[in-house]
C-alpha positions in Angstrom: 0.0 0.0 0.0 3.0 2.4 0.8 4.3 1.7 -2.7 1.0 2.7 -4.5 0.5 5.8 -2.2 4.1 7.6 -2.6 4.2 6.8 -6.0 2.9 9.3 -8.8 3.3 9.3 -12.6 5.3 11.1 -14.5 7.4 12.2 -11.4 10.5 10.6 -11.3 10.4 7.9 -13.2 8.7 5.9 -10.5 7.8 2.2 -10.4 5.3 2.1 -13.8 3.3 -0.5 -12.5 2.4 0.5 -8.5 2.5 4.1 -10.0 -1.0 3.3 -12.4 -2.4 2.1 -9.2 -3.7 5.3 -8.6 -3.4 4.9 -5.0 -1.4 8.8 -4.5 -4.7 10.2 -5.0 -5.5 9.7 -1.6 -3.5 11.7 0.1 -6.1 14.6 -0.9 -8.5 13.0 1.7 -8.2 13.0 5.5 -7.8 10.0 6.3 -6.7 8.8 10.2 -5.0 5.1 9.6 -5.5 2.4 12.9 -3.0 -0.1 12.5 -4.5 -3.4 14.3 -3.9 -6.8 14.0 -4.1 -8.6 11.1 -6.3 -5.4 10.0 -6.0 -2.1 8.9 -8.8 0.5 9.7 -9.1 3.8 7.8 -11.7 6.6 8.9 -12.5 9.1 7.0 -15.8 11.7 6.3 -16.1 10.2 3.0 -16.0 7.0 2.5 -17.5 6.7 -0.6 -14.8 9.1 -2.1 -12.3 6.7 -1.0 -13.4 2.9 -1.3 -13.0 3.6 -5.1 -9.5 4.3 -4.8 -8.6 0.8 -3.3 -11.5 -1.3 -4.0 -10.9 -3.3 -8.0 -13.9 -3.0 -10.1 -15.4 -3.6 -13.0 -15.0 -0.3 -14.2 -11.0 -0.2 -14.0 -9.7 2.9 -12.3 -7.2 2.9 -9.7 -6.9 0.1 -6.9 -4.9 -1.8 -4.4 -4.4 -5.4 -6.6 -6.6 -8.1 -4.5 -8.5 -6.5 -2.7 -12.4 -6.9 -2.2 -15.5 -6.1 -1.0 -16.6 -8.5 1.4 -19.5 -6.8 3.3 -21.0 -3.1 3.8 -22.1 -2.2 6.8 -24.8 0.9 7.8 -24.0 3.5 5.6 -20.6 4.2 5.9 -18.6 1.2 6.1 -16.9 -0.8 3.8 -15.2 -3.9 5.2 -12.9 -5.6 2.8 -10.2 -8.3 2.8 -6.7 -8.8 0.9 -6.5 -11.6 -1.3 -3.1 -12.6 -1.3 -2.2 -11.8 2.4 -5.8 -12.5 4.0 -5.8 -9.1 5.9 -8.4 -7.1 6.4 -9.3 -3.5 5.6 -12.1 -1.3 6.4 -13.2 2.4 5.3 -15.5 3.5 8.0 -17.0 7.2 8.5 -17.1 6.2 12.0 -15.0 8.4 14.1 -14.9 5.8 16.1 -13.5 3.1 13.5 -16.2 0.8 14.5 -18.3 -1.0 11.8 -21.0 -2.8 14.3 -23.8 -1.3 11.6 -26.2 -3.8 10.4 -25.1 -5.6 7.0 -26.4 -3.5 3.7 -26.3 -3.9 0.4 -23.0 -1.9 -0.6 -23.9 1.7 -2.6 -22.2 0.3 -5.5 -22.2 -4.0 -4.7 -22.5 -4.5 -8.6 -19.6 -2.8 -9.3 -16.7 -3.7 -6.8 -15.4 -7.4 -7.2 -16.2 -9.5 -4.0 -14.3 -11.8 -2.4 -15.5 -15.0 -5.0 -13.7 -12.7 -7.5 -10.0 -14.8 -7.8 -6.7 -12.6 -8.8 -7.4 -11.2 -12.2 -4.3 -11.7 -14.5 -3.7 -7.8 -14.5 -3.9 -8.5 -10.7 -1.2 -10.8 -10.7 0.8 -8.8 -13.0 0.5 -5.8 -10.8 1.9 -7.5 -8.0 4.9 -8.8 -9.6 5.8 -5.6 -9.8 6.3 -5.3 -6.2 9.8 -5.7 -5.2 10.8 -8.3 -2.3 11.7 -6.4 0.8 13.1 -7.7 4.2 10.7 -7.9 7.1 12.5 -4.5 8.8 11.7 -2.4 5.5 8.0 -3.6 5.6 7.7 -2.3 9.0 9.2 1.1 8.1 7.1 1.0 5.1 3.9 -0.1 6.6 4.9 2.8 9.8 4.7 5.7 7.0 1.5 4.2 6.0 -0.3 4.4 9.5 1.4 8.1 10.0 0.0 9.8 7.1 -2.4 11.5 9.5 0.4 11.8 12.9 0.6 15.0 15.0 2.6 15.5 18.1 0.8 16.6 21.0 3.3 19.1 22.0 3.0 20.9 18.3 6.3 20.0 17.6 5.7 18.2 13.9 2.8 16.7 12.3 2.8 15.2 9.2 -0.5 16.6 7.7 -1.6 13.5 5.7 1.0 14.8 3.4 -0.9 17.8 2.0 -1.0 20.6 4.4 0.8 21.6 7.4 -1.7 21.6 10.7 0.5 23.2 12.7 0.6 26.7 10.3 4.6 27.1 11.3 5.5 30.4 9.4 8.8 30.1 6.8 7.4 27.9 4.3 4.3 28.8 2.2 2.4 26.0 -0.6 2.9 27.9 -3.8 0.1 25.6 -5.4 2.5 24.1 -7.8 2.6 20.9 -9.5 5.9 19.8 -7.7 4.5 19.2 -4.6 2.6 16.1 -5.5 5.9 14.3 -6.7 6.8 11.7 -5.3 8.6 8.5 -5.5 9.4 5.2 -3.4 12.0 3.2 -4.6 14.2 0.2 -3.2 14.3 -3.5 -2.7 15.4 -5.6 0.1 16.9 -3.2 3.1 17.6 -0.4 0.9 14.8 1.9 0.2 14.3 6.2 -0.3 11.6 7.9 -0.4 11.7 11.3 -2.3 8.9 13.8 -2.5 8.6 17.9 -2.9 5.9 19.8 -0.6 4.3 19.0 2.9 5.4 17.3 5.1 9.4 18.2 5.7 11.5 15.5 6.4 12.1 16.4 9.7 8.5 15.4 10.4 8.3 12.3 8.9 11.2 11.1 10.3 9.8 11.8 14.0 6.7 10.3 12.7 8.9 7.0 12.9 11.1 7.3 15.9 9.8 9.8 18.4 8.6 8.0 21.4 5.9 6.8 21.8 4.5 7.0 18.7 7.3 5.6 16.8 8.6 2.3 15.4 9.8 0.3 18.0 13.8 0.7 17.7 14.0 3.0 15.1 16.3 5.5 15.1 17.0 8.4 12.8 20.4 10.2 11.5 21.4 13.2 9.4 23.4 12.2 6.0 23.8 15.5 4.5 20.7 17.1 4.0 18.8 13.9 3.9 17.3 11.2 7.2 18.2 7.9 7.1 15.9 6.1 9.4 17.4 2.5 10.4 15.2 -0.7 12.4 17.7 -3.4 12.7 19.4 -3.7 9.1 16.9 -1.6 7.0 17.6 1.7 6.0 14.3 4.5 4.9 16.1 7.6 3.1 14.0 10.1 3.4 14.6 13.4 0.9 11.8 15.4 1.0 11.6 19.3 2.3 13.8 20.6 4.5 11.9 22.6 7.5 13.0 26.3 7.5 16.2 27.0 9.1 14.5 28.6 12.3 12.8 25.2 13.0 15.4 22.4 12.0 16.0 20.5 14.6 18.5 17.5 14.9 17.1 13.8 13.9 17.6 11.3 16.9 21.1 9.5 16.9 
């Protein structure tokens, strides 16, 4: 899922294949990410904006390969499961996150494939196009994932679900340009960088990963020139993004 969100076409040359998934799209939404187990819980005020993004239909369009529809519930909730993992993922309009609603026919059933829909071949393709990755760089991965929506209390970063800055810190303004929306996520094994222009600064992200106690457990960040490196145990994130404005750098966790 990290792959098909921070990567966007006709950037830098990005992964072709997760890059036509479309996914990058939703970082225009709020969207707050619960990480549970075995199951991944996104709320959001509209739902029904964002289940197209992810869910595979008949119509084409973007989507997260395998994944499908297996049951709507109330009026805001799609629960859904992951093919070729098993895991489960829900788009709720619950604040809450909960989907205890009573079981409705979904808003668009006919068109989304359910789960008696097997791998299409364009499916399978898709996902070939994933490259393998050691289990330290899918944790890293799946922490920028469940992030995309992390403040700190204390106002010192927030990462702004990678649009805007909540925390309105003066020095840096959007200047509505194209350029923000690159961005591109590249690697295989423990070696993987993530580069992007506009909100959020790198400074962010990486506390988005290590600061306590939100962060990855044993993470740690490190300057390399005016880039992060964020290690867990032999993986390494690179993270070159924006740079906060001199005034507010502070130092990365050694």
């Amino acid at each position: 899922m990290a792959l098909g969100l921070f990567n966007r076409p006709g950037t830098w040359q990005p992964y072709q294949g997760v890059a036509t998934w479309g996914l990058h799209t939703l970082v225009a939404y709020d969207i707050i990410i619960s990480p549970q187990f075995n199951q991944l819980v996104l709320i959001t005020d509209v739902p029904h904006n964002v289940a197209p993004y992810l869910l595979p239909s008949r119509d084409g369009g973007a989507s997260l390969p395998g994944l499908r529809l297996e049951e709507f519930r109330g009026s805001r909730t799609y629960v859904t499961r992951h093919l070729p993992t098993g895991a489960r993922l829900v788009i709720t309009g619950n604040p809450s996150g909960s989907w205890r609603g009573k079981l409705r026919p979904s808003p668009r059933w006919q068109a989304f494939f359910s789960t008696d829909k097997s791998l299409t071949d364009a499916e399978r393709s898709a996902l070939g196009d994933v490259p393998d990755m050691s289990e330290d760089a899918e944790q890293l991965l799946a922490g920028l994932i469940c992030r995309i929506a992390a403040r700190d209390a204390g106002g010192e970063w927030a990462v702004g679900n990678w649009f805007s800055d909540p925390l309105l810190r003066p020095g840096w303004l959007n200047d509505g340009g194209e350029d923000r929306y690159r961005k591109e996520l590249r690697g295989a094994g423990d070696r993987w960088t993530l580069r992007w222009k506009g909100f959020p600064y790198v400074e962010d992200v990486a506390a988005s990963l290590t600061a306590s106690p939100i962060g990855v457990p044993g993470a740690v960040a490190r300057w390399v020139d005016d880039t992060v490196e964020v290690r867990l145990g032999h993986a390494i994130l690179r993270l070159d993004g924006l740079l906060a404005p001199l005034r507010h750098r502070r130092q990365a966790a050694t």
